[in-house]
VOBA-1610 file (N, C-alpha, C; in pm, whole numbers, padded with zeros to 5 digits, always signed):
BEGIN
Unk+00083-00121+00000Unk+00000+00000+00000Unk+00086+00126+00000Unk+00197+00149+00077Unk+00294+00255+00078Unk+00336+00271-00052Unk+00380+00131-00138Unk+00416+00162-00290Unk+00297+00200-00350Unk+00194+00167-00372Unk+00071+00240-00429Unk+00037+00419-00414Unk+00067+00437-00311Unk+00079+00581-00201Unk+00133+00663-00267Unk+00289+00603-00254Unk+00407+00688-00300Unk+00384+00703-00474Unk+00369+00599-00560Unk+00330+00631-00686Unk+00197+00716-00700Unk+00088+00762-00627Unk-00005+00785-00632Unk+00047+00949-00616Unk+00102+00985-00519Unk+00123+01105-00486Unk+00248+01119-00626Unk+00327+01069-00677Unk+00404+01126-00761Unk+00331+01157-00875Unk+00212+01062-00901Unk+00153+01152-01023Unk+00062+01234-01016Unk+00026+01269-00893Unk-00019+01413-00899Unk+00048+01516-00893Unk+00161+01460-00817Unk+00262+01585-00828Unk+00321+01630-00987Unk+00352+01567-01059Unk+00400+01551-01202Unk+00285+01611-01284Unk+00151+01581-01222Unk+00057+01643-01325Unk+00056+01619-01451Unk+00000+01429-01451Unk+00071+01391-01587Unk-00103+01448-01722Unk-00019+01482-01818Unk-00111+01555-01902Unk-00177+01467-01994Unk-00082+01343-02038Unk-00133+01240-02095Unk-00129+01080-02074Unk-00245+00999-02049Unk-00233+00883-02023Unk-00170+00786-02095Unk-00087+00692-02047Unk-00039+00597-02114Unk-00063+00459-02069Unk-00052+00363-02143Unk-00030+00232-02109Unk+00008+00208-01962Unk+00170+00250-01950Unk+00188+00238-01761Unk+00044+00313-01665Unk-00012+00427-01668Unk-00117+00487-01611Unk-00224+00380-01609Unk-00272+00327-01732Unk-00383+00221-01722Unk-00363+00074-01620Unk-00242+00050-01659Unk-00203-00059-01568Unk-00195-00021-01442Unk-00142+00057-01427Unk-00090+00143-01228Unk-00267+00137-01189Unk-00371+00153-01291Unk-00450+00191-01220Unk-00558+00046-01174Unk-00507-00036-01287Unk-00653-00156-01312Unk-00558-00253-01152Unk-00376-00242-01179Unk-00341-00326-01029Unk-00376-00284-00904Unk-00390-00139-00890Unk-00469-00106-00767Unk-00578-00177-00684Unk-00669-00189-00822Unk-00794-00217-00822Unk-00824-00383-00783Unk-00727-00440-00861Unk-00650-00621-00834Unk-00636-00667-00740Unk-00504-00505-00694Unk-00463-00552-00530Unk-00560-00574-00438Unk-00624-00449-00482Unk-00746-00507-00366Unk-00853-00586-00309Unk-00814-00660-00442Unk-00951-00754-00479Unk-00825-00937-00415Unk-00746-00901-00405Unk-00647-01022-00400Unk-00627-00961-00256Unk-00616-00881-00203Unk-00595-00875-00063Unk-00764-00937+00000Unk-00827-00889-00024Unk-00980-00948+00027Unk-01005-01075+00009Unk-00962-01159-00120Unk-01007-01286-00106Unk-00923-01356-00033Unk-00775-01312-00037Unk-00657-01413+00111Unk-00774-01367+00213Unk-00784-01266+00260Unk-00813-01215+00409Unk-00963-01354+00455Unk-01013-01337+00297Unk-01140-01418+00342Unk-01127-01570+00332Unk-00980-01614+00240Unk-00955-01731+00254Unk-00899-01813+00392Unk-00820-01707+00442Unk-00734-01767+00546Unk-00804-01765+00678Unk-00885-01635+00741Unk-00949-01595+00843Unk-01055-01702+00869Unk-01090-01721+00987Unk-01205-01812+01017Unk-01312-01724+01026Unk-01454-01687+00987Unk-01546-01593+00987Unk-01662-01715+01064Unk-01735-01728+01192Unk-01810-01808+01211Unk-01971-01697+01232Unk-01937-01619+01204Unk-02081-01515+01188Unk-02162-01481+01111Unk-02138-01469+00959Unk-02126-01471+00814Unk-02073-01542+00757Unk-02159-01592+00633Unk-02152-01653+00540Unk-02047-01638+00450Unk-02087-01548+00380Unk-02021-01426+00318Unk-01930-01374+00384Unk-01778-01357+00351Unk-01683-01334+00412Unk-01682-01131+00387Unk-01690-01088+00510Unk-01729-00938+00477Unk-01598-00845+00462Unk-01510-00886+00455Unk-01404-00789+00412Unk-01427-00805+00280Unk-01478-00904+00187Unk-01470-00930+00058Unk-01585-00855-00051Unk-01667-00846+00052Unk-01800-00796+00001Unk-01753-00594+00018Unk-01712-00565+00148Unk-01643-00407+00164Unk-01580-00391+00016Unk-01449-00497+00038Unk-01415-00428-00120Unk-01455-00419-00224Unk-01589-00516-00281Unk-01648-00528-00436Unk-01745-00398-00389Unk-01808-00360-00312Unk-01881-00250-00287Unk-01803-00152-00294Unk-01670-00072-00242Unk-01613-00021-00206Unk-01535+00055-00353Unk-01506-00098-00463Unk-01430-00045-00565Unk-01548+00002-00659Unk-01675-00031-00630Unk-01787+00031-00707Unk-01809+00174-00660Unk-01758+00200-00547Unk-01751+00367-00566Unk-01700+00457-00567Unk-01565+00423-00529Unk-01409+00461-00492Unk-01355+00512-00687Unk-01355+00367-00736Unk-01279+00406-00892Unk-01404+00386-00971Unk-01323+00482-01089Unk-01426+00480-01228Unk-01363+00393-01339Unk-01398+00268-01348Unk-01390+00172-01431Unk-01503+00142-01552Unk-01434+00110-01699Unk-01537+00121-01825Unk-01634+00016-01749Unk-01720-00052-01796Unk-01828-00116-01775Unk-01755-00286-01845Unk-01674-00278-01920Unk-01614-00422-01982Unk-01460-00419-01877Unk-01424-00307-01846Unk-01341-00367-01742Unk-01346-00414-01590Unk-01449-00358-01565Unk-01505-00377-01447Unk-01592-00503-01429Unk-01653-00548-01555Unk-01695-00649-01576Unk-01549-00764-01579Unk-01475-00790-01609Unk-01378-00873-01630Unk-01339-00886-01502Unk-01305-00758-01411Unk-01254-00789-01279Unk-01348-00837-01184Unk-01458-00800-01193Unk-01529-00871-01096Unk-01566-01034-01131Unk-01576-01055-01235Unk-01601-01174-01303Unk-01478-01318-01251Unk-01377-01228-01272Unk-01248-01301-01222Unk-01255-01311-01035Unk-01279-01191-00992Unk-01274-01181-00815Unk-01412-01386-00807Unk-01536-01303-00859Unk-01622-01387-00837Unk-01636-01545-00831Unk-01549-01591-00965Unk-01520-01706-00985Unk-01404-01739-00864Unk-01299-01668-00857Unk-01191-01734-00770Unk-01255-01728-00690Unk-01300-01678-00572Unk-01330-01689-00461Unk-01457-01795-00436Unk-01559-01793-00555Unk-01650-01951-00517Unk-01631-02081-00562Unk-01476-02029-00642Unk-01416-02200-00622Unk-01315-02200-00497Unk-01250-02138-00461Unk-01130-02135-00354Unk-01203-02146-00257Unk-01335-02075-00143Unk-01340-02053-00075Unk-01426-02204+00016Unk-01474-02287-00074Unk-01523-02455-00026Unk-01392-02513-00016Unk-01297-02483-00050Unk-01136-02575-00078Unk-01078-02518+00126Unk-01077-02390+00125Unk-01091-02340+00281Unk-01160-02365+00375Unk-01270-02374+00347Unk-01379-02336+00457Unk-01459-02484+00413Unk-01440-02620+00460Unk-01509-02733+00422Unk-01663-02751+00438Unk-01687-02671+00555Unk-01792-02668+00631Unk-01954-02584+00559Unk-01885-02547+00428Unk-02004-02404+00347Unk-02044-02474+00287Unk-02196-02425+00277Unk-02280-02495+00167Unk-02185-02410+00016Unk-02196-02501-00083Unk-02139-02477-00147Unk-02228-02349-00258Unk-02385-02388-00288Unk-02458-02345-00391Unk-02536-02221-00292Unk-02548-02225-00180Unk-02581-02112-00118Unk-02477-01959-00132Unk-02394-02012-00093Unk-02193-01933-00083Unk-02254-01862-00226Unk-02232-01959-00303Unk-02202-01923-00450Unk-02317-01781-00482Unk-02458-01887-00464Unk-02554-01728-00496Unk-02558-01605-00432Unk-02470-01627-00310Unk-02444-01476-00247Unk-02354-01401-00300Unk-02265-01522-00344Unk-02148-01370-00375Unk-02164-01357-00541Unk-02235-01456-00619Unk-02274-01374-00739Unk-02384-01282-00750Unk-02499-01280-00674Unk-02559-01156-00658Unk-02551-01019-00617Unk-02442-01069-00498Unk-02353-00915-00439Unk-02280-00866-00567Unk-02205-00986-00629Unk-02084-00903-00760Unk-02146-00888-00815Unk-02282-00917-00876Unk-02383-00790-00982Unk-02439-00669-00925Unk-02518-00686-00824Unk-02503-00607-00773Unk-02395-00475-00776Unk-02322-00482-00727Unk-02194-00419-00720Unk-02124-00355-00842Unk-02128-00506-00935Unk-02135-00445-01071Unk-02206-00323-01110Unk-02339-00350-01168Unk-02432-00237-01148Unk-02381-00152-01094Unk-02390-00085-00998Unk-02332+00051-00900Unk-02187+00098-00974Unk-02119+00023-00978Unk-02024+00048-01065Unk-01990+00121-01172Unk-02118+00024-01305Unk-02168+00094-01416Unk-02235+00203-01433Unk-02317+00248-01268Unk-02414+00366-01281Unk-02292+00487-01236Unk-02221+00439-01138Unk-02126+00543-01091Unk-02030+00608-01227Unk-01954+00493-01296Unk-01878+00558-01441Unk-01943+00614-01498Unk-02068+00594-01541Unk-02150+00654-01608Unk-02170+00793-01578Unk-02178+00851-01467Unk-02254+00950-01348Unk-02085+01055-01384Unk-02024+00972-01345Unk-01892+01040-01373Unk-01816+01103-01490Unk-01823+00967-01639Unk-01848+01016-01753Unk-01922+01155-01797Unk-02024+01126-01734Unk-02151+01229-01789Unk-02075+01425-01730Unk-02019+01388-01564Unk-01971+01507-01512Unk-01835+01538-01604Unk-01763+01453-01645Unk-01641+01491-01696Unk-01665+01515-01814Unk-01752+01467-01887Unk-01800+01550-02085Unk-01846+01651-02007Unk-01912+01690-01944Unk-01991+01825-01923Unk-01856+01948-01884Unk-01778+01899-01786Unk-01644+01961-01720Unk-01553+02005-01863Unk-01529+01907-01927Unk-01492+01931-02051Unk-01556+01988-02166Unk-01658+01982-02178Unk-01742+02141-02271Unk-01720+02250-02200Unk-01723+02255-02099Unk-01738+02381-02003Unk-01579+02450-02024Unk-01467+02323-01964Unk-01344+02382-02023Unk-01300+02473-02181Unk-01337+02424-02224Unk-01329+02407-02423Unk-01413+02522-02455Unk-01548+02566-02403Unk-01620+02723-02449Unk-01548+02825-02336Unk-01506+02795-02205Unk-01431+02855-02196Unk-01286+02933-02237Unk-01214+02814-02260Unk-01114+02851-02381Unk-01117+02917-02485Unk-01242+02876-02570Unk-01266+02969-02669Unk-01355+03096-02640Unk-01366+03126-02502Unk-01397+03241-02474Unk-01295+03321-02447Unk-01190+03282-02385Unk-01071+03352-02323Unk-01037+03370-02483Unk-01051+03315-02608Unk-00950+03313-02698Unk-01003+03433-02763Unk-01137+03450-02783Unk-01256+03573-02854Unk-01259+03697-02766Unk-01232+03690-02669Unk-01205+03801-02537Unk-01054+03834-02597Unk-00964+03768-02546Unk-00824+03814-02623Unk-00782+03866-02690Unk-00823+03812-02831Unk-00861+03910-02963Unk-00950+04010-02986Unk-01027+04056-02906Unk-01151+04173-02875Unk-01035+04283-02835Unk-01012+04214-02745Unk-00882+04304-02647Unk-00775+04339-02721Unk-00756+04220-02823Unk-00607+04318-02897Unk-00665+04449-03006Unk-00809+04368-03090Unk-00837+04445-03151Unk-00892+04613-03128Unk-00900+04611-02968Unk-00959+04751-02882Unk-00810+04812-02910Unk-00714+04727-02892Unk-00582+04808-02844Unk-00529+04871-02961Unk-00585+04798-03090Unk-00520+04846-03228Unk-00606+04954-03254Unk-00749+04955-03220Unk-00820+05041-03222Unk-00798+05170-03207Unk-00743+05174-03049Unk-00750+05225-02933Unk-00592+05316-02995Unk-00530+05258-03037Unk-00410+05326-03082Unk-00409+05449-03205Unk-00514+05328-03357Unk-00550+05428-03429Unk-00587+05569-03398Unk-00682+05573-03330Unk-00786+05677-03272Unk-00696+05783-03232Unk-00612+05750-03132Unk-00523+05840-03050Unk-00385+05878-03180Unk-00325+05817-03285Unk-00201+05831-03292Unk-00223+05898-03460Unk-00165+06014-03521Unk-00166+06020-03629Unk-00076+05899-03707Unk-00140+05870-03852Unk-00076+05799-03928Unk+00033+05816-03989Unk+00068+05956-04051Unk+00177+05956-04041Unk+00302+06023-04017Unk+00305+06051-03919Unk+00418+06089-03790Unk+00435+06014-03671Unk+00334+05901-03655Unk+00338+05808-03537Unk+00349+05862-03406Unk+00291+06031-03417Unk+00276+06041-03265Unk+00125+06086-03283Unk+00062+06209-03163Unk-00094+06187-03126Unk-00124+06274-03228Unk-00272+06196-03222Unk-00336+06322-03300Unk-00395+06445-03263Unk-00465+06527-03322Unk-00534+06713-03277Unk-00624+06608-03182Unk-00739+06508-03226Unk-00800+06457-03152Unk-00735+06443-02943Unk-00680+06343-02976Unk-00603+06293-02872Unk-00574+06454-02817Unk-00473+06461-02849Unk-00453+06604-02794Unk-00494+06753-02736Unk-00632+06735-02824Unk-00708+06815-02696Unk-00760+06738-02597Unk-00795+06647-02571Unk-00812+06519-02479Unk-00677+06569-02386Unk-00592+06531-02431Unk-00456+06559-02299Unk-00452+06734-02259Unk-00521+06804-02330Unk-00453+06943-02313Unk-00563+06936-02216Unk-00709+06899-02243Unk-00825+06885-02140Unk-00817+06844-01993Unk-00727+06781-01951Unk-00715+06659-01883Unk-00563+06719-01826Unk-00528+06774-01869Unk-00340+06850-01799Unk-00372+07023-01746Unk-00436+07057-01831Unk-00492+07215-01817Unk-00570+07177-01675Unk-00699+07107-01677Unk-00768+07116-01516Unk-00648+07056-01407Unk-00569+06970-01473Unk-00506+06933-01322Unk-00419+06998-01242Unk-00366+07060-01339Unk-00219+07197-01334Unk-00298+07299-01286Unk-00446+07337-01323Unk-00490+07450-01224Unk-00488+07381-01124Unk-00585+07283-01067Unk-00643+07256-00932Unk-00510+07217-00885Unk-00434+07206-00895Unk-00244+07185-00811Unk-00196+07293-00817Unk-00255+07433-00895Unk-00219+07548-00868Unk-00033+07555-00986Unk-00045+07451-01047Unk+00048+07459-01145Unk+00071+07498-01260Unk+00215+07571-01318Unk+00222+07622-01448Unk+00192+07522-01563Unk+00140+07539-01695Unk+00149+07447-01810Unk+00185+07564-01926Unk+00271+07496-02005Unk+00320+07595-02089Unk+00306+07503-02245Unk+00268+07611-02361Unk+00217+07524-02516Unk+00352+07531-02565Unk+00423+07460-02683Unk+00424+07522-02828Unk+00408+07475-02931Unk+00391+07591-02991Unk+00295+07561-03082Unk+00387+07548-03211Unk+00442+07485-03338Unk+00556+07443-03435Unk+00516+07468-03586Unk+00566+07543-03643Unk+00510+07512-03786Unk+00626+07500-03897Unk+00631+07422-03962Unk+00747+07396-04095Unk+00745+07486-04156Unk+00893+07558-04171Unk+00889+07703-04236Unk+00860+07671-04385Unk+00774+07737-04518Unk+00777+07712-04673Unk+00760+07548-04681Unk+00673+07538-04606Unk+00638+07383-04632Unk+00575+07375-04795Unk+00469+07443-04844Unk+00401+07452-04950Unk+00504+07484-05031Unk+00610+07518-04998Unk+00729+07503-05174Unk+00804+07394-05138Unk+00813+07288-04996Unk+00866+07180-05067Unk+00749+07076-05127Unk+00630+07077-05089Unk+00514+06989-05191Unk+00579+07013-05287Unk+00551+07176-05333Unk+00513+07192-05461Unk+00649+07190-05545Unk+00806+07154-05507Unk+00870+07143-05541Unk+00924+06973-05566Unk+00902+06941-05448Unk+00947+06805-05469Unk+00815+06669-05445Unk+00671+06746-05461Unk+00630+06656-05441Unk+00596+06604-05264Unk+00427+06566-05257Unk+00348+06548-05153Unk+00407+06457-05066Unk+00476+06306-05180Unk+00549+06218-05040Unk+00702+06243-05007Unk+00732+06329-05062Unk+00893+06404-05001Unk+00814+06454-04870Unk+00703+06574-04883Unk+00650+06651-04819Unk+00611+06574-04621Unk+00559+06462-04706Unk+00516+06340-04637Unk+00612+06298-04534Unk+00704+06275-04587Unk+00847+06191-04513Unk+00952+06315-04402Unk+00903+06434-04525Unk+00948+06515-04412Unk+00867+06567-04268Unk+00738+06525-04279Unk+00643+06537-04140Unk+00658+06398-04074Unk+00710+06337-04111Unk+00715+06173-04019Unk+00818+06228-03944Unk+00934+06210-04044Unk+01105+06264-03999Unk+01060+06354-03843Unk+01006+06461-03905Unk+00956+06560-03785Unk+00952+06501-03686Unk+00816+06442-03678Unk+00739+06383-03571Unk+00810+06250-03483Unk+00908+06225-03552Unk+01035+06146-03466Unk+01129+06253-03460Unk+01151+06291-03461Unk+01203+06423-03394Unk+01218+06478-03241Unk+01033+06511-03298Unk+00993+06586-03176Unk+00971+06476-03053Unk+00924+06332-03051Unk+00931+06214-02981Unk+01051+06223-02903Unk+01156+06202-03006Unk+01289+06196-02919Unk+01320+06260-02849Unk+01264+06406-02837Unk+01354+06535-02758Unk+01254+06589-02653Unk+01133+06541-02668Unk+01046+06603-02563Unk+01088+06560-02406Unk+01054+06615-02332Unk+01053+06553-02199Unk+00988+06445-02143Unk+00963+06351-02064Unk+00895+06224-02021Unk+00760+06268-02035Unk+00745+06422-01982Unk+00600+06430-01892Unk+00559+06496-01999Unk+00615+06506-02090Unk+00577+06610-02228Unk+00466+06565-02370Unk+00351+06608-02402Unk+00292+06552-02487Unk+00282+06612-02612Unk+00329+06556-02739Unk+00346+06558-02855Unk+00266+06527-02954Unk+00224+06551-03043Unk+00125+06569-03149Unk+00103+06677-03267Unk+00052+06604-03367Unk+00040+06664-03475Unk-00067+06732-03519Unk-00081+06874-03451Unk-00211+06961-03462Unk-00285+06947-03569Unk-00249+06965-03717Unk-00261+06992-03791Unk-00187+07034-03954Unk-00204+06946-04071Unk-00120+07006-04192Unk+00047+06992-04055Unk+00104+07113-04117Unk+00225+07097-04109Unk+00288+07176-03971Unk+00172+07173-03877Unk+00149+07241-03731Unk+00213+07106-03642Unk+00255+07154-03499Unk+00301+07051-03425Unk+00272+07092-03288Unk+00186+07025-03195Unk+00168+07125-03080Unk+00239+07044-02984Unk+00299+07129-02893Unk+00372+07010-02727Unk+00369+07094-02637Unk+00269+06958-02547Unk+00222+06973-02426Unk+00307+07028-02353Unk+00337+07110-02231Unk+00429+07061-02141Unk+00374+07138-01935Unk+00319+06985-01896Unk+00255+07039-01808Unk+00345+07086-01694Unk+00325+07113-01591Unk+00427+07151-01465Unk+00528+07225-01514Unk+00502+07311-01610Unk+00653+07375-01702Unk+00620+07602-01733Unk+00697+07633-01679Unk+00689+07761-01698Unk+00765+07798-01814Unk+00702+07942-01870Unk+00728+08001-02026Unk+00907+07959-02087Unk+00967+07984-01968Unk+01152+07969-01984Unk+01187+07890-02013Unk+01170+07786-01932Unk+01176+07649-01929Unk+01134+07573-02097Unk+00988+07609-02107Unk+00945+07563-02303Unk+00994+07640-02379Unk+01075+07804-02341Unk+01174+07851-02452Unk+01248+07781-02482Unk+01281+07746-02346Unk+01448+07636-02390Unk+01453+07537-02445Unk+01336+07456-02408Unk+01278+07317-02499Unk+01259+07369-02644Unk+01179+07415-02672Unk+01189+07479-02833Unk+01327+07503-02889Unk+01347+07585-02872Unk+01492+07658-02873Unk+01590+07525-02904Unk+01588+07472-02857Unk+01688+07328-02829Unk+01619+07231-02947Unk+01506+07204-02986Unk+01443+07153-03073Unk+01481+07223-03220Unk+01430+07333-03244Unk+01492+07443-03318Unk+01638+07418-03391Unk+01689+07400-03295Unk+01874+07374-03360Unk+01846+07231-03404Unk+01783+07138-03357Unk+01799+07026-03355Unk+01768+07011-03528Unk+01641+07033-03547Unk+01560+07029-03682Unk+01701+07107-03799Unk+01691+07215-03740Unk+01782+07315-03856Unk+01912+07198-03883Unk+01978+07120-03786Unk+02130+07052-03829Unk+02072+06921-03809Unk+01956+06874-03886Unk+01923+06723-03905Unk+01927+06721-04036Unk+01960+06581-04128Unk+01964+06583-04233Unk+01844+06522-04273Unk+01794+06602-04377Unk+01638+06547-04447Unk+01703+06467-04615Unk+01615+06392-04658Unk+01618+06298-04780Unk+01628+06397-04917Unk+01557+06556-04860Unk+01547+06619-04959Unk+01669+06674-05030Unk+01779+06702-04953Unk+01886+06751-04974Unk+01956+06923-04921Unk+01831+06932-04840Unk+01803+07091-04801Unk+01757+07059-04700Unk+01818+07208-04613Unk+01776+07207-04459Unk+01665+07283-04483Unk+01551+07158-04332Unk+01422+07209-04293Unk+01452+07357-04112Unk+01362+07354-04144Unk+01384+07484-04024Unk+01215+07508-03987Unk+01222+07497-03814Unk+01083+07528-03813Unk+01047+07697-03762Unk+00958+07735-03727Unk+00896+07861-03641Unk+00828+07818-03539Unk+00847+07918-03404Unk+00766+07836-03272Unk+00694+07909-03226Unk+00580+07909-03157Unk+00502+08011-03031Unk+00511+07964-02964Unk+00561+08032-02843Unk+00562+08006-02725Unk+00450+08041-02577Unk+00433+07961-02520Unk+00349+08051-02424Unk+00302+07941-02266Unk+00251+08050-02176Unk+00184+07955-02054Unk+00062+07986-02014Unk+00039+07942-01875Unk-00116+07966-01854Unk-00093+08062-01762Unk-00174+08152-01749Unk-00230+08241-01643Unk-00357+08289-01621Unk-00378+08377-01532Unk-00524+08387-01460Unk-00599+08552-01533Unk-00663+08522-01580Unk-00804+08421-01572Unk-00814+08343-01726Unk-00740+08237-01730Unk-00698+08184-01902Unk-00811+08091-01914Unk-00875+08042-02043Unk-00898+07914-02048Unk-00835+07867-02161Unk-00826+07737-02227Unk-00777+07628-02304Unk-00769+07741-02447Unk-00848+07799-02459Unk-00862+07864-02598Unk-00773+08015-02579Unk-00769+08056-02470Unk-00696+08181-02436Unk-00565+08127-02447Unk-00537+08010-02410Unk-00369+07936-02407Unk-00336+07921-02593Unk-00438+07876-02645Unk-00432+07841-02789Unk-00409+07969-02887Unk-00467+08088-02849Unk-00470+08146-02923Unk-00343+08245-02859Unk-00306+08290-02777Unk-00195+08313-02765Unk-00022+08231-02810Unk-00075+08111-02801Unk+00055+07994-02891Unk+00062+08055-03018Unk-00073+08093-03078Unk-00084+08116-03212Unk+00015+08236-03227Unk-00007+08324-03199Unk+00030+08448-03185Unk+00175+08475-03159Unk+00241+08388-03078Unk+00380+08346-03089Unk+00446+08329-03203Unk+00378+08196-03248Unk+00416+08157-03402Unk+00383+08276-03493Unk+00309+08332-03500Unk+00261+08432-03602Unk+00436+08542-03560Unk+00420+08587-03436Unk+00557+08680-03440Unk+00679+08610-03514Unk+00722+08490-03478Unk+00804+08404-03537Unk+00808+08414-03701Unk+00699+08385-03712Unk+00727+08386-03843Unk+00740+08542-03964Unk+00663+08620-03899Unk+00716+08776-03914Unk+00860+08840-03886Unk+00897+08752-03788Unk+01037+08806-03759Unk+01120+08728-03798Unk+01125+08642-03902Unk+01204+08564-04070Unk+01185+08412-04031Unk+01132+08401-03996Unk+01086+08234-03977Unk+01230+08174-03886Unk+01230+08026-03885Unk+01328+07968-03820Unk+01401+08024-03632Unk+01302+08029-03557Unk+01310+08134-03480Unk+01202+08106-03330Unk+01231+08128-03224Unk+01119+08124-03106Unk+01074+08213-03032Unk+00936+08247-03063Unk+00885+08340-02998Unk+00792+08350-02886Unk+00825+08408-02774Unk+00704+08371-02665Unk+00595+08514-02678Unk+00485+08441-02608Unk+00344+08562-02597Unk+00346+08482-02499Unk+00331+08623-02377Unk+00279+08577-02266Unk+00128+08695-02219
//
């Protein structure tokens, strides 16, 4: 029994995933053993109380509810228990009617049988059901999953222009919405700027919409790379670029521009000619709202670009 034990606990521990040949056998000798420990116990023991030797009858009852055996194997083992024991047990016990013995313990092993067959059955029936249940689950987790990636691809479109790969005007008043109330109620500075590609409309119209194209991507990795962590980036509009920058006073986004500014002017573009942008600069103050911040950015850029483009200008 300790060797039964010890193999018993190792394959649960192992968590074996698929049955094999050894598994079927480990399981039908269990079932043997016990049926060969009961008929010694009932061969050798003197029982003068019962007929029927009752350790023998515990176990044919016992393995009818304990294990789940097919209905042809369970039939074979009891068939075998039944016969040995009502020929062996007159060879022991001289004193037993022989045809009495016999109809007890073949009525108990049908018996028993039966219970057997209703129990696998009962069990069968819970384990197909356990197993549909597994399997629409699965393919629920699998349709949920893909819902979920497809929200996320979604979820990305929506927010990210196509092509500059950072946010869009959308998105971005969303963050300016959502940074503007929090920076007031914390009583904190937020500062815009606002970017525009100097003679953008003579490189279209010189070299063509997807030069034009490649040079607003180029941009927009650009401006990704150099912003600050807390800094939000996006593509206002046409050849406009607005960045967030919350917790940040007017000086501070000069310098960020400013520093951006050089960056653009000594980057090399595909076209063969340096790009150069114009900036407005600006922050929030009292009594501002979202559109008072916007239209003062504007107004930046507008000086900028009056005062020869390539250049940063604050409105405060």
């Amino acid at each position: 029994m300790l060797l039964y034990a010890l193999l018993s606990g190792y394959f649960q521990i192992k968590k074996v995933k698929k049955i094999t040949v050894l598994h079927k056998i480990y399981e039908i000798s269990f079932g043997g053993f016990g049926f060969a420990v009961a008929i010694s116990r009932a061969l050798l023991l003197q029982n003068s109380v019962f007929a029927i030797p009752t350790i023998y009858i515990a176990v044919i009852y016992g393995f009818a509810v304990f294990f789940y055996f097919s209905p042809v194997i369970s039939l074979c083992m009891y068939s075998i228990t039944c016969i040995s024991i009502t020929v062996l047990f007159p060879v022991f016990h001289h004193d037993l009617v022989q045809l009495t013995f016999a109809q007890d313990i073949l009525s108990n092993n049908i018996i028993a049988w039966i219970a057997c067959v209703i129990n696998y059955q009962r069990y069968a029936k819970e384990y197909e059901s356990q197993r549909m249940i597994c399997d629409k689950n699965e393919r629920l987790q699998a349709k949920t999953s893909k819902i979920e990636k497809t929200n996320q691809v979604l979820q990305y479109i929506s927010n990210v222009d196509a092509l500059t790969n950072i946010y869009n005007r959308r998105k971005l008043n969303e963050i300016l919405e959502t940074e503007y109330d929090r920076c007031k109620m914390l009583s904190k500075n937020i500062a815009l700027i606002l970017m525009d590609v100097d003679l953008f409309k003579s490189i279209n119209d010189t070299y063509g919409h997807n030069d034009g194209d490649r040079v607003l991507a180029q941009l927009g990795q650009i401006l990704k790379n150099n912003v600050g962590k807390s800094d939000k980036v996006g593509r206002w509009g046409g050849e406009e670029f607005l960045i967030i920058c919350p917790e940040t006073d007017i000086e501070d986004a000069f310098n960020l521009a400013e520093r951006i500014r050089k960056i653009i002017q000594n980057s090399e573009f595909r076209l063969g000619r340096n790009i150069t942008c114009s900036f407005g600069v600006t922050e929030k103050k009292e009594p501002d709202t979202i559109n008072d911040l916007m239209l003062r950015a504007d107004k930046g850029l507008y000086k900028a670009k009056e005062g020869g483009r390539n250049r940063v200008e604050q409105e405060k």
